[in-house]
MIDOSE-1310 file (N, C-alpha, C; in nm, 2 decimals, decimal comma, always signed):
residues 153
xxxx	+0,04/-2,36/+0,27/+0,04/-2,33/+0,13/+0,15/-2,23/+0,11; +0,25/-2,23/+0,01/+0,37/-2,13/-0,07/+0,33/-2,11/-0,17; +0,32/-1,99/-0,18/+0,29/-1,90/-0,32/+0,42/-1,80/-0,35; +0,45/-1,80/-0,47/+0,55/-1,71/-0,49/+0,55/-1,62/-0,60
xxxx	+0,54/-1,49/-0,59/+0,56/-1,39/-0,72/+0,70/-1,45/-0,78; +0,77/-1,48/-0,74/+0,91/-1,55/-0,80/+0,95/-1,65/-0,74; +1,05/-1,73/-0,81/+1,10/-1,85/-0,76/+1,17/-1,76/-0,60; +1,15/-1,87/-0,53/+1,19/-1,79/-0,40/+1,36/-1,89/-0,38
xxxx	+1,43/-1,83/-0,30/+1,58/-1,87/-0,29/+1,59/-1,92/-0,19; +1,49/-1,95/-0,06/+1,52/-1,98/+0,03/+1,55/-1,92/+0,14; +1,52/-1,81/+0,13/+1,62/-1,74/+0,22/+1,59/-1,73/+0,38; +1,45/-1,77/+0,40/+1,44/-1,78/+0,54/+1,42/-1,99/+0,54
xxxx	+1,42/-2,05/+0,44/+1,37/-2,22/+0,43/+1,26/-2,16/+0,51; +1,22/-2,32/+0,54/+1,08/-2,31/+0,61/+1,08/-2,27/+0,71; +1,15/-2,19/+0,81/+1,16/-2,12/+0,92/+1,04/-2,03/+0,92; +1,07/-1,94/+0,80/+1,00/-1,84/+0,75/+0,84/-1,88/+0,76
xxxx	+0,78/-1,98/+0,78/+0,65/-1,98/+0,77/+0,63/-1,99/+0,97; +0,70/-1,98/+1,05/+0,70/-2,03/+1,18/+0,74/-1,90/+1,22; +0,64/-1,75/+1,20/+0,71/-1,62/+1,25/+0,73/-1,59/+1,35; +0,68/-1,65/+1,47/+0,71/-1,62/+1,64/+0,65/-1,52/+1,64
xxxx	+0,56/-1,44/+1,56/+0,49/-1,35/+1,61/+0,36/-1,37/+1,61; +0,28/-1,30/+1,67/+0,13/-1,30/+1,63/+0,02/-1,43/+1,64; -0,13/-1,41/+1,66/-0,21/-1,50/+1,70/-0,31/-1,55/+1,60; -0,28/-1,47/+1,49/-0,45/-1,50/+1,43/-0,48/-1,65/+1,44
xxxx	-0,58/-1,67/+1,40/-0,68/-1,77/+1,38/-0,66/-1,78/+1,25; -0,59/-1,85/+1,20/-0,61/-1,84/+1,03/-0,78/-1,92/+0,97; -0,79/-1,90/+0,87/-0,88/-1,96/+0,78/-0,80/-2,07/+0,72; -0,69/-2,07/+0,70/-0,61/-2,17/+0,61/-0,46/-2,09/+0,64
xxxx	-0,36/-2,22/+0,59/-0,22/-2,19/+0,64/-0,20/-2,10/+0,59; -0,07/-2,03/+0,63/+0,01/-1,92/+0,55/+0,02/-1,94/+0,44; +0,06/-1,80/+0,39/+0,06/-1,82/+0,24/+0,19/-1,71/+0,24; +0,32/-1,78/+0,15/+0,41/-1,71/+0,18/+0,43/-1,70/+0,02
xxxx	+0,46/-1,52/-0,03/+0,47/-1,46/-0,14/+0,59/-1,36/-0,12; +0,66/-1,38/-0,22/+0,86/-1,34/-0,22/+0,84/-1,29/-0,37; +0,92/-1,15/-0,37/+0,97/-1,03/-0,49/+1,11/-1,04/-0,47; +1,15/-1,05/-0,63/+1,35/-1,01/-0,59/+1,37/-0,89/-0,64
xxxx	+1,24/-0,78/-0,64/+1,26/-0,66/-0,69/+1,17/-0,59/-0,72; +1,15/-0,47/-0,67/+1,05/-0,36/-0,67/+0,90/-0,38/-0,75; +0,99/-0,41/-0,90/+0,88/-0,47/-0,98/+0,80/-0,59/-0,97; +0,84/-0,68/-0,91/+0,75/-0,80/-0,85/+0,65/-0,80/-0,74
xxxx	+0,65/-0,66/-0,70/+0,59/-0,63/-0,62/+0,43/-0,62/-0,63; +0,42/-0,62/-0,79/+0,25/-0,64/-0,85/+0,22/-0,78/-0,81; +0,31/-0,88/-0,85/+0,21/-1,01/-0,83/+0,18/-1,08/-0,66; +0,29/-1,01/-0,58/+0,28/-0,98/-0,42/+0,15/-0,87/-0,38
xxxx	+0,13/-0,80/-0,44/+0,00/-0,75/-0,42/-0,13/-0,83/-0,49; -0,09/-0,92/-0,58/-0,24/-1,00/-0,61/-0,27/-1,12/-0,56; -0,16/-1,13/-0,50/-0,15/-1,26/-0,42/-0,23/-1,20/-0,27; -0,17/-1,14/-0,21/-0,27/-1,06/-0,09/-0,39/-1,05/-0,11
xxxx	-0,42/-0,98/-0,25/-0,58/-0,98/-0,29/-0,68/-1,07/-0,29; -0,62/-1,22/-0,33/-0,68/-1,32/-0,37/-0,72/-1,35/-0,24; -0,59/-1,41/-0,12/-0,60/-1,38/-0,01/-0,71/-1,37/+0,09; -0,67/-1,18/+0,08/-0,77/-1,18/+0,12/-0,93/-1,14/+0,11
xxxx	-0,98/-1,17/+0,02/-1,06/-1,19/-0,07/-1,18/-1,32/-0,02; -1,07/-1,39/-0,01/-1,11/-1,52/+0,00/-1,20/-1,55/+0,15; -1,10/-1,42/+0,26/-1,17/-1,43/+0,39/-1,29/-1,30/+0,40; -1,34/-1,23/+0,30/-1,40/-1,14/+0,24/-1,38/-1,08/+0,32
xxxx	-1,26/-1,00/+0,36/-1,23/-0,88/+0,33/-1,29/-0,74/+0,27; -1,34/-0,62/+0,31/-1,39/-0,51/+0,19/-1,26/-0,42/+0,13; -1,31/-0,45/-0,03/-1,22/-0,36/-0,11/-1,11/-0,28/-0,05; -1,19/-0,15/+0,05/-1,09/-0,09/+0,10/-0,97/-0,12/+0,22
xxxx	-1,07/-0,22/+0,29/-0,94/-0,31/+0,36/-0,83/-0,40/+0,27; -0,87/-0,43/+0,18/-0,77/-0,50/+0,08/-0,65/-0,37/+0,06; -0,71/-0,26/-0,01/-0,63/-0,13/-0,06/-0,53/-0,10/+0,09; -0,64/-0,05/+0,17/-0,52/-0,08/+0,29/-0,39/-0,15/+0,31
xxxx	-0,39/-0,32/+0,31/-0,38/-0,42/+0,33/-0,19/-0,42/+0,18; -0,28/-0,38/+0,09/-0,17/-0,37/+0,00/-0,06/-0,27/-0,02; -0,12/-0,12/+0,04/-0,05/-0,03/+0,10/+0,07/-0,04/+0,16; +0,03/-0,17/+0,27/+0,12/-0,17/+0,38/+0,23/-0,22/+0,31
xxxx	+0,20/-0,36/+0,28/+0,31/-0,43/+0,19/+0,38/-0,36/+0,08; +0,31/-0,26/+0,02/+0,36/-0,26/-0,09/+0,52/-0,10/-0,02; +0,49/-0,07/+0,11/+0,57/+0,02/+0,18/+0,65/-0,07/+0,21; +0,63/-0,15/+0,27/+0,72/-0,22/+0,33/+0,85/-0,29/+0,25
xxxx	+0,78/-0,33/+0,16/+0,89/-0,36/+0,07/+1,00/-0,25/-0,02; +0,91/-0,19/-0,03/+0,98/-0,06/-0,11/+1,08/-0,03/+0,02; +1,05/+0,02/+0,09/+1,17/+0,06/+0,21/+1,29/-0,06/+0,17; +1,30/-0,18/+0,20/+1,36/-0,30/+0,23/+1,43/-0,29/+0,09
xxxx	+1,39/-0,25/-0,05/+1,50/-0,24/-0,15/+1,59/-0,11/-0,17; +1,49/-0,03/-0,14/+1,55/+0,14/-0,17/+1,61/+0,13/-0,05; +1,59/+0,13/+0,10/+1,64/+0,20/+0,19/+1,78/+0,11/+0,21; +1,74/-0,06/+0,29/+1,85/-0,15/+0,32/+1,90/-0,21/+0,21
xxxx	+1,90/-0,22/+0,07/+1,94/-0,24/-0,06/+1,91/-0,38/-0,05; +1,80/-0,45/-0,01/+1,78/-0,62/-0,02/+1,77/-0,67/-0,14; +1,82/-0,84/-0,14/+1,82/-0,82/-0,29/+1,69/-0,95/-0,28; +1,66/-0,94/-0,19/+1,50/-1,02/-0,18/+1,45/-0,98/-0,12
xxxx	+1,25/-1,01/-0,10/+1,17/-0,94/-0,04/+1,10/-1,09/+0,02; +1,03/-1,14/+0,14/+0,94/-1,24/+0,15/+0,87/-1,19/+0,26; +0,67/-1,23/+0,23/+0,59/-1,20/+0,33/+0,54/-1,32/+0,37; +0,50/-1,36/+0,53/+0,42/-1,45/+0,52/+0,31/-1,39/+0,57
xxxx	+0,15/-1,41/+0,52/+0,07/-1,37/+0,49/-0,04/-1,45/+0,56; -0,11/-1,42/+0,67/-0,21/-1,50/+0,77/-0,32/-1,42/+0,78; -0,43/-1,55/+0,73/-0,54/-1,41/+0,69/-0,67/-1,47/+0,75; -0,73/-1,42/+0,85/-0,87/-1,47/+0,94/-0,98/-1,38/+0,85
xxxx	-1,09/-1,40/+0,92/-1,22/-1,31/+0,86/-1,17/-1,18/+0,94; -1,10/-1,20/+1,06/-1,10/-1,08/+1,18/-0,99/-1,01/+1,16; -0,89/-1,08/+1,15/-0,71/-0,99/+1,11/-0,68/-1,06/+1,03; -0,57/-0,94/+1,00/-0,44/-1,06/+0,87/-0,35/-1,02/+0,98
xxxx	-0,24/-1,10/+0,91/-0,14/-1,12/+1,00/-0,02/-1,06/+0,89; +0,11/-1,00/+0,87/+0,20/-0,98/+0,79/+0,32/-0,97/+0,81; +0,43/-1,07/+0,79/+0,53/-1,08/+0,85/+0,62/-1,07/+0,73; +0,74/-0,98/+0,72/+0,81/-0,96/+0,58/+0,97/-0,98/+0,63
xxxx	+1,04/-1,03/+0,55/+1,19/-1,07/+0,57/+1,26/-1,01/+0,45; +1,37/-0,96/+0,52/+1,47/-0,96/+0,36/+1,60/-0,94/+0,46; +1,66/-0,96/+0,35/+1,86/-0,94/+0,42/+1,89/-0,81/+0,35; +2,00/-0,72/+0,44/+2,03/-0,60/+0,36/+2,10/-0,52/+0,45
xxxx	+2,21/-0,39/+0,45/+2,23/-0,34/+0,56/+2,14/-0,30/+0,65; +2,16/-0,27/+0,79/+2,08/-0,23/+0,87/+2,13/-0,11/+0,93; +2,02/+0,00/+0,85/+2,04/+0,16/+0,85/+2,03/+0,19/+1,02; +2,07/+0,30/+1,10/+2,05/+0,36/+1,25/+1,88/+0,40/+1,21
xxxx	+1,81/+0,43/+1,30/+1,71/+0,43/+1,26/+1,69/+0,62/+1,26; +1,61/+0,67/+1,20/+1,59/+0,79/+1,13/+1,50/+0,89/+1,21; +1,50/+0,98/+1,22/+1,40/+1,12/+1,27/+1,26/+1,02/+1,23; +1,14/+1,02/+1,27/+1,02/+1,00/+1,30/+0,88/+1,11/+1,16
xxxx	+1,00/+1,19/+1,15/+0,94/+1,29/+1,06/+1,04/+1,35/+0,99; +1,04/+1,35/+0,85/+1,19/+1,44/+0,79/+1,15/+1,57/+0,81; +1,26/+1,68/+0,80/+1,20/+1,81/+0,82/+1,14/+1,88/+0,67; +1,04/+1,96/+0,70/+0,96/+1,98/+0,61/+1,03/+2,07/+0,51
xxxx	+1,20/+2,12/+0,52/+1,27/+2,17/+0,42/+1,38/+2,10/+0,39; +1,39/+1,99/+0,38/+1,53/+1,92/+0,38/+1,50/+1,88/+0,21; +1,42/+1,92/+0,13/+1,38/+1,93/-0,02/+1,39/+1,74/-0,03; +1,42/+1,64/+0,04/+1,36/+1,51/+0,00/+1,28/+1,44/-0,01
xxxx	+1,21/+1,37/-0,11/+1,07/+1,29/-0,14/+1,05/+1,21/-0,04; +0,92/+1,16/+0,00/+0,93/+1,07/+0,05/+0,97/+1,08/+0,21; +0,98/+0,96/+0,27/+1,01/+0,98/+0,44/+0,87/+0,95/+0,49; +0,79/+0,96/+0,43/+0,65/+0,94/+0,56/+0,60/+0,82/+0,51
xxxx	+0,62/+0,76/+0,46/+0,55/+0,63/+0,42/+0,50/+0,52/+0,56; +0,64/+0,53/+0,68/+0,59/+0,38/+0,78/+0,48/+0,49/+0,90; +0,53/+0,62/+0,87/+0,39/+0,70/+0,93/+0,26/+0,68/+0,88; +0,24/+0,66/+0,71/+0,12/+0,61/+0,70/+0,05/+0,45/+0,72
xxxx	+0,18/+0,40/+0,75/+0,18/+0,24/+0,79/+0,11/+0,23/+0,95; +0,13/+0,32/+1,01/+0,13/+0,28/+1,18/+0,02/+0,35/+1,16; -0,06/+0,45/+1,08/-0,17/+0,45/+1,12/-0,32/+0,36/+1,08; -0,21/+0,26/+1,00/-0,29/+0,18/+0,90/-0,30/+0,07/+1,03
xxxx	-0,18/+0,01/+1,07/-0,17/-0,17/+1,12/-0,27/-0,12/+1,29; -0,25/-0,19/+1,34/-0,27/-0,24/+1,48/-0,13/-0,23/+1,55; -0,03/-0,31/+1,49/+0,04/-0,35/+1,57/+0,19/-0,33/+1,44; +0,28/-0,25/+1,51/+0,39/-0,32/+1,40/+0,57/-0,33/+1,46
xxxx	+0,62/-0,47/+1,47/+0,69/-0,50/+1,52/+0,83/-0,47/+1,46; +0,96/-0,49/+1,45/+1,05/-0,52/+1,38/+1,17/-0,57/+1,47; +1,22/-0,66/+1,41/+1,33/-0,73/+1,49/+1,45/-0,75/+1,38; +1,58/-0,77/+1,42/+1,67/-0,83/+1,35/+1,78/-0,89/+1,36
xxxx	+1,78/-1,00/+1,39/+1,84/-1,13/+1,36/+1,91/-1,21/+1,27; +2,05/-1,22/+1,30/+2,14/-1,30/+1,21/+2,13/-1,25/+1,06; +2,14/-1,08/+1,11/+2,17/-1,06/+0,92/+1,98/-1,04/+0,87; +1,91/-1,10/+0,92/+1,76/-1,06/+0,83/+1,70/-1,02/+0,97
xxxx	+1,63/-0,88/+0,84/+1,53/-0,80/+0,92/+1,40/-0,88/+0,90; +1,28/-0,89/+1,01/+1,19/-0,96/+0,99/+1,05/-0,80/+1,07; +0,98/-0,82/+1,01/+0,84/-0,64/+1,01/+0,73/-0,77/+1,05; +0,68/-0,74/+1,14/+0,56/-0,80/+1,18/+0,42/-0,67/+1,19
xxxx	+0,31/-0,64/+1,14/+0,20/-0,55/+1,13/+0,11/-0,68/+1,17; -0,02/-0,62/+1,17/-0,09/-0,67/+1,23/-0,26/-0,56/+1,14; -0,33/-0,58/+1,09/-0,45/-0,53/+1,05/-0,56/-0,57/+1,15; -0,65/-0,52/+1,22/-0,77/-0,55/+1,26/-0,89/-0,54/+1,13
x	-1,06/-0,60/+1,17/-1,14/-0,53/+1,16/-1,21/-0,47/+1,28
C-alpha cells in the first residue's frame, strides 16, 4: 500500500518500499508517506497515526512514534536542505519499523551534544530520538540519505 501526504516524485521508485533494513512482521504491507516540506509534515504524522492505530498501538506510543518522524524530517530540510522527505512505514502489533529517504548535502557529522553556551536553538533533537527507537541506522548512498529507527513494545 502507497500513501502520500503529497504527490510523491519518485524519488526512491519502488525501490523505496524494499529498505534492506529490518525484520518486522508486518500486519500489512508498507505504507509509504512523502512531504516536500516541513509543512506536510502534519499529514505524514496522521498517516503514522492511522497506521499505527490500526495495529493498536497506545496513544503514547503513537506520540512517541510521531516524535521521531516528525525529527527526522525536520533535520533532513533544515539541516541537508532536501527538497523531499519519504518514510516507509512497517507497523506489527510488536514494532514499527521507519525508514526515511531524502536527497540533500551531506553535512560532516556534528558534536553529540552542542555546548551549553554556543547561544543556538536546538541540537538535541536525534538525542531525544535514540532514546526513543531501539535501533537507529543511517546510511548514504548515491546522493540519498536513507534513517532506519526501529520502535519496540
Amino acid at each position: 500500500m502507497r500513501l502520500s501526504a503529497e504527490p510523491n516524485s519518485a524519488m526512491m521508485g519502488a525501490a523505496s518500499l524494499s529498505t534492506g533494513y529490518g525484520t518486522a512482521a508486518s500486519s500489512g504491507a508498507p505504507v509509504e508517506i512523502s512531504a516536500r516540506s516541513v509543512a506536510g509534515l502534519r499529514s505524514m504524522r496522521h498517516e503514522l497515526e492511522r497506521t499505527m492505530t490500526s495495529a493498536r498501538w497506545l496513544r503514547s506510543e503513537i506520540a512517541d512514534a510521531q516524535l521521531v518522524l516528525a525529527e527526522l524530517a525536520t533535520n533532513a530540510f533544515t539541516h541537508d536542505g532536501a527538497p523531499e522527505f519519504s518514510a516507509v512505514v512497517t507497523c506489527s502489533n510488536r514494532q514499527l519499523e521507519i525508514t526515511t529517504f531524502h536527497r540533500g548535502r551531506v553535512l560532516p557529522p556534528s558534536p553529540p551534544v552542542p555546548p551549553a553556551d554556543d547561544g543556538t536553538p536546538g541540537g538535541r533533537g536525534l538525542i531525544i530520538v535514540d532514546q526513543i527507537v531501539s535501533e537507529r541506522l543511517v546510511s548514504n548512498r548515491a546522493g540519498t540519505t536513507s534513517t532506519y529507527v526501529r520502535l519496540t513494545r
